[in-house]
C-alpha positions as CSV (number, residue, x, y, z in Angstrom):
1,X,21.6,-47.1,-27.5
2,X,23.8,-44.7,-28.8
3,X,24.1,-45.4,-32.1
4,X,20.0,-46.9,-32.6
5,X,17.6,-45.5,-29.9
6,X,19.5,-42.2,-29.6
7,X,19.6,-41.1,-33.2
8,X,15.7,-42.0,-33.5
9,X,13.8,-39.0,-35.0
10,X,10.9,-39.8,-32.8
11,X,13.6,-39.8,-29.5
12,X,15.7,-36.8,-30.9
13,X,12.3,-35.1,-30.9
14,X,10.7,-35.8,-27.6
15,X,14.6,-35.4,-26.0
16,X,14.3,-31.9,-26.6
17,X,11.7,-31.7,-23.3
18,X,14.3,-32.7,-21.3
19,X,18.2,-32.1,-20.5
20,X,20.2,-35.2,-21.5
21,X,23.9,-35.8,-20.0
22,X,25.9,-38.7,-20.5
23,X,28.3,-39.3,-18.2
24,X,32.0,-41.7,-19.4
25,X,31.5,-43.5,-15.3
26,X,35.6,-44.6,-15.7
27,X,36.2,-40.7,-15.4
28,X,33.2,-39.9,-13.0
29,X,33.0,-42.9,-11.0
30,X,31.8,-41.4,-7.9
31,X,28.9,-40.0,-9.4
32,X,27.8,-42.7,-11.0
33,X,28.1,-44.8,-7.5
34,X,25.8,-41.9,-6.1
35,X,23.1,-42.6,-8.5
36,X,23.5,-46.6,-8.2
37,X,24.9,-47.2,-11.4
38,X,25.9,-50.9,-11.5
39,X,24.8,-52.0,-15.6
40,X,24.9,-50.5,-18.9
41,X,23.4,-49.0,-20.1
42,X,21.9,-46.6,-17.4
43,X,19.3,-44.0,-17.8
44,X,18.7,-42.0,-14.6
45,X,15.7,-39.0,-14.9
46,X,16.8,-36.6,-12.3
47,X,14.9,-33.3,-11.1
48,X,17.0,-30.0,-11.0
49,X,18.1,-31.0,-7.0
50,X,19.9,-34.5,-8.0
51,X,16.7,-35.9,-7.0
52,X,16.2,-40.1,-8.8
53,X,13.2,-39.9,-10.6
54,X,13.1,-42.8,-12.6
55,X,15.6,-45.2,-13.5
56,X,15.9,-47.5,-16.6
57,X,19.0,-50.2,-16.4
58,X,19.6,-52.3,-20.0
59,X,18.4,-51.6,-23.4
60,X,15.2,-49.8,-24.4
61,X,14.5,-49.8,-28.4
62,X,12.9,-46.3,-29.3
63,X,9.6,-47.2,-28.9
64,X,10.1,-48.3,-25.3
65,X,12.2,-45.4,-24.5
66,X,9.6,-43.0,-26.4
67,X,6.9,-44.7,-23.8
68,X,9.2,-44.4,-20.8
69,X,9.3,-40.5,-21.7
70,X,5.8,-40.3,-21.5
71,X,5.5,-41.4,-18.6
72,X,7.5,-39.5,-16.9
73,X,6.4,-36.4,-18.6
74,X,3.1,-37.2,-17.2
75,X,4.1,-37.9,-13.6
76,X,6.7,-35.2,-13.0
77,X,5.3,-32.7,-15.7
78,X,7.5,-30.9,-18.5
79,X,11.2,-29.4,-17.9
80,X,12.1,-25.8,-17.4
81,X,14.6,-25.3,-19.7
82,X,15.9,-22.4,-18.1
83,X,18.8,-22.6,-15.6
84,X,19.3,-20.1,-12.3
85,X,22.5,-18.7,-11.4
């Protein structure tokens, strides 16, 4: 996904109304067994308190992933992009 669905105009567009991580699980492999991470690839939607929001396992093409967006756009709502300290 990182070299098709990732670099899709449409995706790079909708990404920016969220916060995207990726995370190398070989270094960080007790976070990804936190979040259940057992295939690749992984996408976990998170809220700003670690909380699982939606979880996609395996490949989306960009108009899946575009959809899966949406939808969770809709159900949780749009992301601050503005951090506390």
């Amino acid at each position: 996904m990182l070299h098709s669905t990732y670099k899709h105009k449409g995706v790079v567009a909708r990404s920016k109304d969220f916060i995207p991580v990726l995370i190398n699980v070989d270094k960080l492999s007790e976070l990804a067994a936190k979040y259940g991470v057992e295939g690749f690839p992984d996408v976990t939607f998170l809220n700003a308190k670690g909380k699982v929001l939606w979880k996609s396992v395996g490949y989306s093409s960009p108009g899946i992933f575009l959809q899966m967006l949406d939808q969770i756009q809709k159900k949780y709502g749009a992301v601050k992009k503005t951090a506390s300290r």
